[in-house]
Chimera marker file (.cmm) of the C-alpha trace (Angstrom):
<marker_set name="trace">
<marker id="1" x="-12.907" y="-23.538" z="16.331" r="1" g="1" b="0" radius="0.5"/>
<marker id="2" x="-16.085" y="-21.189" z="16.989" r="1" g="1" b="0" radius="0.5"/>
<marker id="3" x="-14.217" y="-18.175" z="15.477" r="1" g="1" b="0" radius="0.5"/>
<marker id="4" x="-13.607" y="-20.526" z="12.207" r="1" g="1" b="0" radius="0.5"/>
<marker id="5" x="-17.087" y="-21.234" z="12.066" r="1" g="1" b="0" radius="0.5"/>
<marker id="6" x="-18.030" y="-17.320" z="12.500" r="1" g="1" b="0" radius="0.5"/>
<marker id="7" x="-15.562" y="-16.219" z="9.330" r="1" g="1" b="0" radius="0.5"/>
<marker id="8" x="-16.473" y="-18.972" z="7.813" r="1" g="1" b="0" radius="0.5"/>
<marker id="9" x="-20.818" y="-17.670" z="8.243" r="1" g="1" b="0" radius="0.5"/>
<marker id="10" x="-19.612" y="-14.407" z="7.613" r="1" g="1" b="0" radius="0.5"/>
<marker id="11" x="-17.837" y="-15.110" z="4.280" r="1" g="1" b="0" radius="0.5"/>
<marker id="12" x="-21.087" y="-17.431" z="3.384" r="1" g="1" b="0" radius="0.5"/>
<marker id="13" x="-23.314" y="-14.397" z="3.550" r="1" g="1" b="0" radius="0.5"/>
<marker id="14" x="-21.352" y="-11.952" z="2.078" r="1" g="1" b="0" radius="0.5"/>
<marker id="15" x="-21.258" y="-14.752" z="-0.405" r="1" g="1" b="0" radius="0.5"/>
<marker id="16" x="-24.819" y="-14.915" z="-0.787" r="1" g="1" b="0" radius="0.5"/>
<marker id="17" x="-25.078" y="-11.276" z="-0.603" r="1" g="1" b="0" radius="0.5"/>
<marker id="18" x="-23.070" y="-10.906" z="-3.761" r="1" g="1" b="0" radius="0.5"/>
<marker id="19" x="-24.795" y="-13.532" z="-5.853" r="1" g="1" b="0" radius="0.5"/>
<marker id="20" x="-27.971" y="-11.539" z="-5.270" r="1" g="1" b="0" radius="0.5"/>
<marker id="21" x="-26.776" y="-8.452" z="-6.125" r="1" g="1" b="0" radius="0.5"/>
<marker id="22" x="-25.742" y="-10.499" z="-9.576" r="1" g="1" b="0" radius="0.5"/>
<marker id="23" x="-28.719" y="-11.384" z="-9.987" r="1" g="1" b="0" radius="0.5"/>
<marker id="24" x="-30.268" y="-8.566" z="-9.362" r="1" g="1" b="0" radius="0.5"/>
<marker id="25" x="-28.583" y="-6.632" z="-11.831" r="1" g="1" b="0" radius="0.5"/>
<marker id="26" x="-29.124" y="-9.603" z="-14.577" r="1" g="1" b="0" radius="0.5"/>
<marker id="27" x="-32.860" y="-8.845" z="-13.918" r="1" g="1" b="0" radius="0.5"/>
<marker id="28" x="-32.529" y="-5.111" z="-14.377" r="1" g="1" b="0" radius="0.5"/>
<marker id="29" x="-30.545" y="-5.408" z="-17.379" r="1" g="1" b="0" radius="0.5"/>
<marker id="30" x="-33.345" y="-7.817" z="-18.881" r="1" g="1" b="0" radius="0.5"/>
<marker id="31" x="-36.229" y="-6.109" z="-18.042" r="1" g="1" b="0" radius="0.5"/>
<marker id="32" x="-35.078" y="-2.864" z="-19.810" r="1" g="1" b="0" radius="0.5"/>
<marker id="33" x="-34.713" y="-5.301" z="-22.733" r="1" g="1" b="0" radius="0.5"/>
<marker id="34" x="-37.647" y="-7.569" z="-22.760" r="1" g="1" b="0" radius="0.5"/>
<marker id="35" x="-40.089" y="-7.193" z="-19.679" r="1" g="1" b="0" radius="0.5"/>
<marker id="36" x="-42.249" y="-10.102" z="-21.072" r="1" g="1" b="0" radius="0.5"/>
<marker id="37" x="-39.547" y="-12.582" z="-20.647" r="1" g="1" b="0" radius="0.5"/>
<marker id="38" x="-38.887" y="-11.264" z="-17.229" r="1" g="1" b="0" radius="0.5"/>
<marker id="39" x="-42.437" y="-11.708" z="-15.834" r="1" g="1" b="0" radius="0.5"/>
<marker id="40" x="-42.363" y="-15.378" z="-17.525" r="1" g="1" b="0" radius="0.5"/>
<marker id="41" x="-39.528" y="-16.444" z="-15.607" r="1" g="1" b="0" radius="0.5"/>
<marker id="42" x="-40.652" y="-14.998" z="-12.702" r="1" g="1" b="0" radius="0.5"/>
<marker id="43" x="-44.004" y="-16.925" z="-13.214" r="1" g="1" b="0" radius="0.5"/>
<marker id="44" x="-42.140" y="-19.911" z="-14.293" r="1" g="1" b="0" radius="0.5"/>
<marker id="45" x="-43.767" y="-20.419" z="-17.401" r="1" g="1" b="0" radius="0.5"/>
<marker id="46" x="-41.076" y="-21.396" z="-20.020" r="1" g="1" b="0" radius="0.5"/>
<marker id="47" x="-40.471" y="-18.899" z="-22.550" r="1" g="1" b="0" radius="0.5"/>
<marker id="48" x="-39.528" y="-20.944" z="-25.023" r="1" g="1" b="0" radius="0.5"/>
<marker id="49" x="-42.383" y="-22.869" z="-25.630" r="1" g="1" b="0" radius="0.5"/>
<marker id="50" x="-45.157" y="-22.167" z="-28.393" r="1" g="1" b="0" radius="0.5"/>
<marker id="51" x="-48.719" y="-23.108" z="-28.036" r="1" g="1" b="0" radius="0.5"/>
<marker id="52" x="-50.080" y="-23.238" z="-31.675" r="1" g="1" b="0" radius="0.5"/>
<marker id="53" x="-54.140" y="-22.976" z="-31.326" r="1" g="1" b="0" radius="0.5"/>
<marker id="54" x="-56.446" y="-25.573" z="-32.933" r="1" g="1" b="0" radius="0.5"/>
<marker id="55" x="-57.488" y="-23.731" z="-36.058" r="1" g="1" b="0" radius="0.5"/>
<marker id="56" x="-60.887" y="-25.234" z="-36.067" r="1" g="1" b="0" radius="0.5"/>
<marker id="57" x="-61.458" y="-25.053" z="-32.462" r="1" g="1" b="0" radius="0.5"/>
<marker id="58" x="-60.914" y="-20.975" z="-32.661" r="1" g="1" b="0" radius="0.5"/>
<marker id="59" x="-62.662" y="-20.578" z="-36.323" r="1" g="1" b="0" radius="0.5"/>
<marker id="60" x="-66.163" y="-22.336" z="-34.514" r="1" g="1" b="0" radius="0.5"/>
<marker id="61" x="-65.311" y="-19.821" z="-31.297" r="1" g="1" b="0" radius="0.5"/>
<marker id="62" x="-65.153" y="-16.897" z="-32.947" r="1" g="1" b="0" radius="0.5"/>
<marker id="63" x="-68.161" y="-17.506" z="-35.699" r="1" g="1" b="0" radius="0.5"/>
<marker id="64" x="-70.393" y="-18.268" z="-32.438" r="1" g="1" b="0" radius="0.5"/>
<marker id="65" x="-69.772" y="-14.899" z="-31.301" r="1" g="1" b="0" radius="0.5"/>
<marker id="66" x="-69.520" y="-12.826" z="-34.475" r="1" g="1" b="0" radius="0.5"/>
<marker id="67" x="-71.879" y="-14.197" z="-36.462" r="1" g="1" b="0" radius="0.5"/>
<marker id="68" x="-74.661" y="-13.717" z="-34.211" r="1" g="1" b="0" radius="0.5"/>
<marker id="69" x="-76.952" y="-10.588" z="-35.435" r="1" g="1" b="0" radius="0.5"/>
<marker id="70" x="-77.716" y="-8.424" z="-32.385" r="1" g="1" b="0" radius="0.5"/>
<marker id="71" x="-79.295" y="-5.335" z="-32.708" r="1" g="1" b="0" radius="0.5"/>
<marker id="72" x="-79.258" y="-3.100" z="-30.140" r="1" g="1" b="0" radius="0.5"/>
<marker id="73" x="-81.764" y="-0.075" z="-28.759" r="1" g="1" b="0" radius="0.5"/>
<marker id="74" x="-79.952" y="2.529" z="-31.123" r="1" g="1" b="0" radius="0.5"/>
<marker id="75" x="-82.739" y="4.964" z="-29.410" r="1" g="1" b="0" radius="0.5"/>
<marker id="76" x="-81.108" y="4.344" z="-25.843" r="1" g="1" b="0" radius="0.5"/>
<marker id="77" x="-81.350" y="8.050" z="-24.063" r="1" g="1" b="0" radius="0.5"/>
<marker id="78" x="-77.472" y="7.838" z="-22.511" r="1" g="1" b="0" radius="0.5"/>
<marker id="79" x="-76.431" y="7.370" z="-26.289" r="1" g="1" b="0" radius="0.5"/>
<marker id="80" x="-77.448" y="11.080" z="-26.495" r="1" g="1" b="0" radius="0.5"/>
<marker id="81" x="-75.545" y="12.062" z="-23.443" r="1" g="1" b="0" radius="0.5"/>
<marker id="82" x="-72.695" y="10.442" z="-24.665" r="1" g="1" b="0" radius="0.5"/>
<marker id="83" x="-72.762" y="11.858" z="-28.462" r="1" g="1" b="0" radius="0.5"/>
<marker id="84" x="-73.334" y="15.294" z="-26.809" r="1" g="1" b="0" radius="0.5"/>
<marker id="85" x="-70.439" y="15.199" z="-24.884" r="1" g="1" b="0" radius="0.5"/>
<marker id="86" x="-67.738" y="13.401" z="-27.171" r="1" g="1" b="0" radius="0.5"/>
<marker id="87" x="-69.263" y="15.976" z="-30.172" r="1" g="1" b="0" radius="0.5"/>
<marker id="88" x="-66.442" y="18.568" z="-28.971" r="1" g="1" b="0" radius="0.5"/>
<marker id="89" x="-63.572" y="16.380" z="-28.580" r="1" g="1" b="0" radius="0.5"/>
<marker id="90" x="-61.281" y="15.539" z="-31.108" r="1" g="1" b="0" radius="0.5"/>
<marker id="91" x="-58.294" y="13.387" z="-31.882" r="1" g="1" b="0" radius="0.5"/>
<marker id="92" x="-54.811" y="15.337" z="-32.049" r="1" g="1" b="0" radius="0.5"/>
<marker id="93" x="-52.669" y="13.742" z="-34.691" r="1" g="1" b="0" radius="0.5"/>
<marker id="94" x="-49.791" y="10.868" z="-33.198" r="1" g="1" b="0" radius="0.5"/>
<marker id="95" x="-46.438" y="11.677" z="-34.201" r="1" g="1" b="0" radius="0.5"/>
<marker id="96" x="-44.246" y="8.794" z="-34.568" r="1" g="1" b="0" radius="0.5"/>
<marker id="97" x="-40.655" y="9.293" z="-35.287" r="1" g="1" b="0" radius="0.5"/>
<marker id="98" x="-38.342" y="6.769" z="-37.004" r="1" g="1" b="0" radius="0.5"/>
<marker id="99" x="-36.506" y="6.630" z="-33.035" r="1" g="1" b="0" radius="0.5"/>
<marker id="100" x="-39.624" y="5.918" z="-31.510" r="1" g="1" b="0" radius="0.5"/>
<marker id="101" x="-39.749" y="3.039" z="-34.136" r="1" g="1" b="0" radius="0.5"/>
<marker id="102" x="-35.915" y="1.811" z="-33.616" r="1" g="1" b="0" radius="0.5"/>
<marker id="103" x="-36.598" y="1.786" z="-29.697" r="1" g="1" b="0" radius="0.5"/>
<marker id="104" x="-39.267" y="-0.457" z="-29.392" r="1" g="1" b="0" radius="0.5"/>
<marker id="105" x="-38.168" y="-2.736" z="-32.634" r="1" g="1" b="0" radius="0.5"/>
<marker id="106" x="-35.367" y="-3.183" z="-30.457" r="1" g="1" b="0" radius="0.5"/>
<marker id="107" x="-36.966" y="-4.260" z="-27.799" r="1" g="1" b="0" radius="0.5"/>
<marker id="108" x="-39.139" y="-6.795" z="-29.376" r="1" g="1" b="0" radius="0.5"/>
<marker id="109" x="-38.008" y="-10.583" z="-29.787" r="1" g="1" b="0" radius="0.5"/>
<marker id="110" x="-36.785" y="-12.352" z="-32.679" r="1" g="1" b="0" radius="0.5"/>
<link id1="1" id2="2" r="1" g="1" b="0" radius="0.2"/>
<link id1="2" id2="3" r="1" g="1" b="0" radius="0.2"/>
<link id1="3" id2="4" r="1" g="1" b="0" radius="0.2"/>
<link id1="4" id2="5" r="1" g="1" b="0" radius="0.2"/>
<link id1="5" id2="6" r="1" g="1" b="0" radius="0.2"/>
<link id1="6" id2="7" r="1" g="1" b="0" radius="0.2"/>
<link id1="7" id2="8" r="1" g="1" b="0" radius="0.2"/>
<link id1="8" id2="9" r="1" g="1" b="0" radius="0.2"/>
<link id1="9" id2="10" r="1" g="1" b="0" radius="0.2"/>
<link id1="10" id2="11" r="1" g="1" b="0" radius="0.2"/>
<link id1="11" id2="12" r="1" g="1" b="0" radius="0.2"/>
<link id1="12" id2="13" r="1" g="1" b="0" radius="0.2"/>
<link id1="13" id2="14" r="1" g="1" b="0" radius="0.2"/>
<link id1="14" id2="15" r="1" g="1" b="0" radius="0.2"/>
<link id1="15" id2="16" r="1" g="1" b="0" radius="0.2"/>
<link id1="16" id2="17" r="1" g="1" b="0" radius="0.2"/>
<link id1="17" id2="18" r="1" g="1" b="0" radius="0.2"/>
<link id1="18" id2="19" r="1" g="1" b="0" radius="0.2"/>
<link id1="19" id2="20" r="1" g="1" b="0" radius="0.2"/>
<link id1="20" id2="21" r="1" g="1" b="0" radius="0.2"/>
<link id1="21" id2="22" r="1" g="1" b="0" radius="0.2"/>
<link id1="22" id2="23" r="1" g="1" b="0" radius="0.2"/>
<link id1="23" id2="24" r="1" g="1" b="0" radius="0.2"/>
<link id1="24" id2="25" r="1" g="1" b="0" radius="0.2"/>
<link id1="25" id2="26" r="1" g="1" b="0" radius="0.2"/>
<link id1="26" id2="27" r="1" g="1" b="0" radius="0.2"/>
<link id1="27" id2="28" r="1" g="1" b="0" radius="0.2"/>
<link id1="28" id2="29" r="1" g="1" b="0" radius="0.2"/>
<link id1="29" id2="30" r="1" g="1" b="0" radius="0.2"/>
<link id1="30" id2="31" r="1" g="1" b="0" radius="0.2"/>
<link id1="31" id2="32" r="1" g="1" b="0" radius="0.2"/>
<link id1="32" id2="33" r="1" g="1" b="0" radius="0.2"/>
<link id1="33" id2="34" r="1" g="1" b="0" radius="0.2"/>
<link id1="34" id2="35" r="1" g="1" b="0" radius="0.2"/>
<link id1="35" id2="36" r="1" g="1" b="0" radius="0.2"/>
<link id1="36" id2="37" r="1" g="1" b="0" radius="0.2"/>
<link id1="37" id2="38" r="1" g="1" b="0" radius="0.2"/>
<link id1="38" id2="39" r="1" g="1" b="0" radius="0.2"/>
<link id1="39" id2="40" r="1" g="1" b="0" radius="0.2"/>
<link id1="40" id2="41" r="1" g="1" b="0" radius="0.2"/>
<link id1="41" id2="42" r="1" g="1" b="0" radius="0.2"/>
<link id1="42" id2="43" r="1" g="1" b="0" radius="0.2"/>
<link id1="43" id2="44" r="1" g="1" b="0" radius="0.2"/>
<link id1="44" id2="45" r="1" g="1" b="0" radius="0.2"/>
<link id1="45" id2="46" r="1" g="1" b="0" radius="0.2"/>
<link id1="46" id2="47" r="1" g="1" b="0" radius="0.2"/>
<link id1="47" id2="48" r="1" g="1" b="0" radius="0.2"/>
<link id1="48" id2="49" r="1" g="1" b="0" radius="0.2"/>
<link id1="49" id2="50" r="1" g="1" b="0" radius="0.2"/>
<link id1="50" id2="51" r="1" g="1" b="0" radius="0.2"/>
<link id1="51" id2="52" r="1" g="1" b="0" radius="0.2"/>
<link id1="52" id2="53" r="1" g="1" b="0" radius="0.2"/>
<link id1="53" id2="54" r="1" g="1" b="0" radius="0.2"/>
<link id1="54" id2="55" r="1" g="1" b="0" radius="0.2"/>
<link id1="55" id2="56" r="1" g="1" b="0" radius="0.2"/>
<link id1="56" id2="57" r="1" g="1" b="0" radius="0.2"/>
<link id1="57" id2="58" r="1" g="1" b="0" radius="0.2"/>
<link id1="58" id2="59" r="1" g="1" b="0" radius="0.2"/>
<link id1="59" id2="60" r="1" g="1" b="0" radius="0.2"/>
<link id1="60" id2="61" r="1" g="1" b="0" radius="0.2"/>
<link id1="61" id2="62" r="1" g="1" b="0" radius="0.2"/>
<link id1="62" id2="63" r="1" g="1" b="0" radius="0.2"/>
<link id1="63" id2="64" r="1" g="1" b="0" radius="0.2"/>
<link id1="64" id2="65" r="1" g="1" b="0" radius="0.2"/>
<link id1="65" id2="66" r="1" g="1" b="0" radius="0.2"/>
<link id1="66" id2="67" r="1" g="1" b="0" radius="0.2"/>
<link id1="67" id2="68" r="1" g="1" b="0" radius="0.2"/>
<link id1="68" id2="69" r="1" g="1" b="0" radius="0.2"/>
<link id1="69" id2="70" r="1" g="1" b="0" radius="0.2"/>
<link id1="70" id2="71" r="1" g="1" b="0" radius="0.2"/>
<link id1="71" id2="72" r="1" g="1" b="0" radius="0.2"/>
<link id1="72" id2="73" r="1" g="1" b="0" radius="0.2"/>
<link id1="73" id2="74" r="1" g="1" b="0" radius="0.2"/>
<link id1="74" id2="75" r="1" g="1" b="0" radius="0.2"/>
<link id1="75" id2="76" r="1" g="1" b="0" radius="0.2"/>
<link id1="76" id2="77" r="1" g="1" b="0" radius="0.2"/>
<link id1="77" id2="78" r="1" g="1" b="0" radius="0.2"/>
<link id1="78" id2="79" r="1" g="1" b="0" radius="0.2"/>
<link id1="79" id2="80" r="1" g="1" b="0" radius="0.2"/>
<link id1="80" id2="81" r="1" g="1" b="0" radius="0.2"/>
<link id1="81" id2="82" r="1" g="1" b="0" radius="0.2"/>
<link id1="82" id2="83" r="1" g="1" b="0" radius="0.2"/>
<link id1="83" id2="84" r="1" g="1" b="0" radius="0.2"/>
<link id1="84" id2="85" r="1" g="1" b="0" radius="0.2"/>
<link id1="85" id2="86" r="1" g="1" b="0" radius="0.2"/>
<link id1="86" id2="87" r="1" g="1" b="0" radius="0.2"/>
<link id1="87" id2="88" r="1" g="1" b="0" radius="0.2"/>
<link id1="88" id2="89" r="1" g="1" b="0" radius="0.2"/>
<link id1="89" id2="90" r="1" g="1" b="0" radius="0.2"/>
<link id1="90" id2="91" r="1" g="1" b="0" radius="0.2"/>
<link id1="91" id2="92" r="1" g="1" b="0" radius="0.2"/>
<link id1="92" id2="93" r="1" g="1" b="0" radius="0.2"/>
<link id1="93" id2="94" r="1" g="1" b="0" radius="0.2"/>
<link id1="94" id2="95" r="1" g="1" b="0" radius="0.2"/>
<link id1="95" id2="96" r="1" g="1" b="0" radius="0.2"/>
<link id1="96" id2="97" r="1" g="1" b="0" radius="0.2"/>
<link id1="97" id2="98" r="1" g="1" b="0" radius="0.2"/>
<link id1="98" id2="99" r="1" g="1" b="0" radius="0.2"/>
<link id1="99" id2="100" r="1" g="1" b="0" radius="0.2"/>
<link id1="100" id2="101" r="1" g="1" b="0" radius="0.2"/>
<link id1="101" id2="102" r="1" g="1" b="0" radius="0.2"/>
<link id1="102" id2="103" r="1" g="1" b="0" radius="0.2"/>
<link id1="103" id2="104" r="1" g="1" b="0" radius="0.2"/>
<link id1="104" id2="105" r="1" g="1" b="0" radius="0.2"/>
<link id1="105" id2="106" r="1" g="1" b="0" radius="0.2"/>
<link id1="106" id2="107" r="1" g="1" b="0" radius="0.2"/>
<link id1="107" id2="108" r="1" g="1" b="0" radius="0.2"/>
<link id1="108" id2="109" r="1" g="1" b="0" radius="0.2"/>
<link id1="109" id2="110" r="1" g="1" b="0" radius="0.2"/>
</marker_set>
């Protein structure tokens, strides 16, 4: 009877074992396609679901903060620092190739 009950643990966990490894792979395989929906499930939010914002609530959120005039000390001496030292650097042009585009289109949702 106790060797029954041995097989029967070991074929449990080798059981278990395999299921993970499933798993584990299904995880893989969906994070290379969408890591968003891999960090919601593993936060348990529901993917699925769409929160549509209140359009008045954000239009009287964002007109409190952008339509507020502030003017700043345009005299301020680390402004000068900083202009000195980004007056040598430059931008080197981004080259985006129609692959680059295909590979993360893919990866986007519907």
């Amino acid at each position: 009877m106790e060797e029954l009950k041995q097989r029967l643990q070991v074929k449990a966990s080798k059981l278990k074992r395999y299921e993970q490894r499933i798993e584990q792979y299904r995880v893989n395989r969906m994070y290379q396609q969408d890591q968003k929906r891999v960090y919601q499930e593993m936060s348990g939010k529901p993917g699925g679901e769409k929160v549509i914002p209140d359009a008045e609530k954000s239009v009287r959120f964002w007109s409190g903060i952008w339509d507020n005039d502030i003017h700043h000390n345009s005299k301020a001496e680390w402004l000068d620092d900083v202009r000195k030292e980004l007056k040598s650097m430059f931008q080197e042009n981004v080259g985006v190739t129609v692959e680059m585009m295909k590979s993360k289109v893919r990866k986007l949702p519907n």
